[in-house]
C-alpha positions, 0 to 999 in steps of 0.5 A, a space after each residue: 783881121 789883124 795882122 799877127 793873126 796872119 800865117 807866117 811860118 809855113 814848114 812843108 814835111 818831105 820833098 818829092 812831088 808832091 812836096 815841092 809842088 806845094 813850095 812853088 805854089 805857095 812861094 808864087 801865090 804867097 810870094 817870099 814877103 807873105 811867110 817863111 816857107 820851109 821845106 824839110 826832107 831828106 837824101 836818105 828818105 827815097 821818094 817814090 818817083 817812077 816815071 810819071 803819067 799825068 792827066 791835061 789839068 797839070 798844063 794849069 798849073 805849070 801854066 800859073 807857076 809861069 813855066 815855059 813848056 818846052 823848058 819843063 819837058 826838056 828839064 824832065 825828059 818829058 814826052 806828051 800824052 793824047 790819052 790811055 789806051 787800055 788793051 785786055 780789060 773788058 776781055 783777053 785781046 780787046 783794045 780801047 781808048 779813053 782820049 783826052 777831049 771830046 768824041 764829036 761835037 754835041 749837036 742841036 743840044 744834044 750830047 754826040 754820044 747819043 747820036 754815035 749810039 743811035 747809029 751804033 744800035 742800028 748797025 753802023 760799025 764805026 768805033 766811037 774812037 773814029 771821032 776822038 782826034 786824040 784817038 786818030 793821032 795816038 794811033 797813027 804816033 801824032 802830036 802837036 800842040 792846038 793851032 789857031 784854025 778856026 773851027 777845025 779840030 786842030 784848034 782844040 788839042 786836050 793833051 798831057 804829058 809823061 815825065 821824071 818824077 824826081 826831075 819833076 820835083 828837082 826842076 820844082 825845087 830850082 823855081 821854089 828856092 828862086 822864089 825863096 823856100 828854105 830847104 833843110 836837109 834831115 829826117 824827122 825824129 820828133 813831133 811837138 804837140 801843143 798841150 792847148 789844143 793838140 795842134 803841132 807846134 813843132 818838128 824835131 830833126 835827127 841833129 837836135 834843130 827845131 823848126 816850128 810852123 803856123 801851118 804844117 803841110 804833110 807830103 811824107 808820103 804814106 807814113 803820114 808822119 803828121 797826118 796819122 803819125 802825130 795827129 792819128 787822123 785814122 783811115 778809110 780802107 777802099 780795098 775792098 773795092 779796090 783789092 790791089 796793095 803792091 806795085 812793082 816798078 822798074 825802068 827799061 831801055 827805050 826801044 823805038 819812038 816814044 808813042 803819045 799815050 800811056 799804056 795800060 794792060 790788064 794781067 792775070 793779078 792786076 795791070 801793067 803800065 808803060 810810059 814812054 819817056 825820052 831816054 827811057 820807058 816806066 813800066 810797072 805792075 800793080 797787083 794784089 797780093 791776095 791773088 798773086 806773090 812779089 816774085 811772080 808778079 816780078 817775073 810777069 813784068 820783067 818778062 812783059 819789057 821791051 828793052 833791057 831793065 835799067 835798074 833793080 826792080 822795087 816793090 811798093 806796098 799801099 792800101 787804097 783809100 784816104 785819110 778820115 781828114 785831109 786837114 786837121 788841126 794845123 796839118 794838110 795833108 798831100 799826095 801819098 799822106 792824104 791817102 792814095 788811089 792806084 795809078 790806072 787814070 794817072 790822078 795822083 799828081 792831080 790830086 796834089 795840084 787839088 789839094 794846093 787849090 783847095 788849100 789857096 781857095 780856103 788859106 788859114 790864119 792862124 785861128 783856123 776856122 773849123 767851117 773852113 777845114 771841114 769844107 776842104 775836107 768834104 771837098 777833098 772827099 768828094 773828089 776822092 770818092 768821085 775819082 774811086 768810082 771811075 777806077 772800080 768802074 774799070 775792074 768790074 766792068 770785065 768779062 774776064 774769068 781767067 784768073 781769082 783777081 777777074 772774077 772776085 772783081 766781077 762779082 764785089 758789091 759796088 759804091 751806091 754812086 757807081 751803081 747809080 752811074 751804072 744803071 743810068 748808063 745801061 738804060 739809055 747810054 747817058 752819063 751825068 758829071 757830078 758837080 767838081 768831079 774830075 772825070 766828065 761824060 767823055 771819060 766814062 762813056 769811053 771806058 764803059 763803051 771800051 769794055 763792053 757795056 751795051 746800053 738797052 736804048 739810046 737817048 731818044 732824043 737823037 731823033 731830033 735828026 733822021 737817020 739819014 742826017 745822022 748819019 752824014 754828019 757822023 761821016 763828015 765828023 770823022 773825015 775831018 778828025 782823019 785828016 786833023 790827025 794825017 796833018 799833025 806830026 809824028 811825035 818824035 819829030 815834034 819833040 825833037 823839034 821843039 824839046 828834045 831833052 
């Protein structure tokens, strides 16, 4: 490789998360000797930024961007997150859990939830969230970070956190111009094409300054403003399977101590969310403006808060599904221009933190080489439709008929990959994780047990023990999950201790 062939200018379009988690793994990773990188945004543009939910795979990054934990929740008024409750989507008045972490430990090689089943099947009543201790520790208002105690549950605590998006990506920013990203101040009024081969050559800005770049990242949000605005890359619409295309979000006053899950309840046009912070809750309805209008679904949420709203509430509007290429030509697409899946499972900072993976794994020079975009996109679009599947699996698998959203979600024709999943789990209770995707067999058995999907059998397998040794390992299972959770801290009191902002 020779080395004018290397990519020397990097120009990143908008700021906000996903922008500024792009600088500051590329300024970490590249280092300022690598290339120029340049971050063009502007005040005017606002950016998304509710408050955020994540899932544990961001502890990964912030780890290789070298950031000390307690410093980033303090910067972002960050509280930790054990998992999701979800309460009124099977039906009106069910709560369940899905947990970050394992239920149980597999035993003689065969998955715990087999064995739960077993005796699930056979009359025990003990929910499978008696074994998840990150289950047990939300529920009794617990945290704290994994300890070293051998073989005790302690020793593995799966968690992730709630913070400020835009204190996220203003903590981001301080690091990225640390390390030597160029920030530019302006909105974009023009994009240069080159008359070659299509790529961008260059971006135009309000006040006439150009800036041009070996490689384009696009994080303008949903406009997509190189993504589809220059290079028309086109779009693969999943509301048909995904129906919900607005948000309304508005912060309140905390009231009480910040509880260490998110919230996830089902309403009559779609759901609520609710993320505790340390100064404030999010809360936010996502909804289908096919079922329900903007000033009704306002109404529901603001009369669903626990303290008095902060702020105007603010309308956003979206349609589910992704871009036909995240990466085309010289442009990668992040975050809300790559396209976009409703916040149910907290994926879409992930799915940025993927994208930069990806983007690393397969880094350009500048002839970029068709094998290796076309690899990232199929590997963007595996996970993508990966991750779609598990958030449909949560609006067909309900037993609500209460309102038009529930029933047409019931009754839609579903993905093949989901029917698969589905119909292997109805059998026997078994569920496979397919190659990279995000969600494993925890994920999905917790979702699909919580809204009462009851399997015809159970893997026959689990009769490697008896009933009788089954059963007394289940039970000593859960007494040892009770008492890690009785030894683990109130939340509050571990964030006061080690965080407080």
């Amino acid at each position: 490789m020779t080395s004018d062939n290397r990519i020397r200018r990097i120009a990143i379009v908008g700021g906000g998360t996903a922008g500024w988690m792009t600088a500051a793994a590329l300024a970490k990773i590249l280092g300022p000797q690598y290339a120029e990188i340049t971050l063009i945004e502007s005040e005017e543009i606002g950016t998304v930024g509710v408050g955020e939910a994540t899932i544990p795979q961001l502890r990964t990054f912030n780890t290789m961007l070298g950031l000390d934990e307690d410093e980033f929740i303090r910067r972002t008024q960050g509280t930790f997150k054990l998992g999701i409750q979800f309460r009124d989507w099977g039906r009106i008045g069910d709560t369940y859990f899905h947990p970050f972490g394992p239920f149980g430990v597999d035993m003689e090689g065969v998955s715990f939830h087999a064995f739960w089943l077993r005796l699930n099947q056979s009359g025990d009543p003990a929910p499978i969230t008696d074994y998840s201790l990150q289950a047990k520790a939300a529920d009794g208002g617990k945290f704290m970070r994994p300890i070293d105690a051998g073989r005790s549950p302690l020793s593995k605590i799966a968690y992730a956190f709630h913070f400020d998006a835009g204190l996220y990506a203003k903590y981001l920013r301080e690091y990225s111009e640390a390390k030597g990203v160029v920030r530019m101040e302006g909105k974009i009024v023009d994009v240069t094409l080159r008359a070659a081969d299509g790529f961008v050559e260059s971006v135009t800005l309000e006040d006439g300054r150009e800036v041009e770049a070996d490689l384009f990242v696009d994080c303008s949000g949903f406009r997509g403003l190189l993504i589809e605005g220059a290079l028309k890359t086109g779009y693969e619409d999943w509301s048909n399977w995904l129906p919900c295309d607005r948000a309304v979000a508005v912060p309140c006053e905390k009231v009480g101590d910040p509880v260490p899950y998110t919230r996830s309840t089902a309403r009559p046009g779609g759901w609520q969310w609710r993320i505790p912070l340390q100064h404030r809750t999010g809360n936010g309805y996502v909804f289908s403006s096919r079922f329900i209008d903007d000033a009704a679904a306002t109404e529901d949420l603001l009369g669903q808060l626990d303290g008095k709203a902060l702020a105007e509430p603010r309308t956003l509007r979206f349609v589910t599904g992704r871009r036909r290429k995240a990466w085309n030509k010289n442009v990668v697409a992040l975050g809300l221009a790559s396209g976009f899946i409703e916040p149910l499972e907290s994926t879409s900072i992930h799915m940025v933190q993927s994208g930069i993976a990806n983007l690393l794994a397969l880094f350009p020079t500048k002839d970029f080489q068709l094998a290796e975009t076309d690899r990232y996109n199929r590997v963007v679009a595996y996970e993508a439709e990966r991750i779609r599947d598990f958030i449909v699996l949560h609006y067909n698998a309900t037993q609500r008929d209460d309102s038009d959203l529930w029933r047409h979600v019931r009754s839609m024709p579903l993905p093949d990959s989901l029917l698969e999943k589905y119909e292997i789990f109805r059998s026997r209770g078994r569920v496979f994780r397919e190659n990279e995707e995000l969600f494993n067999d925890t994920s999905w058995f917790a979702v699909m047990i919580g809204q009462n999907i009851r399997p015809a059998a159970y893997d026959p397998v689990a009769d490697v023990l008896t009933i009788e040794e089954t059963r007394r390992r289940l039970i000593q299972t859960a007494e040892a999950i009770r008492n890690s959770a009785d030894y683990m801290p109130l939340h509050a009191a571990f964030i006061s201790e080690h965080c407080a902002a």
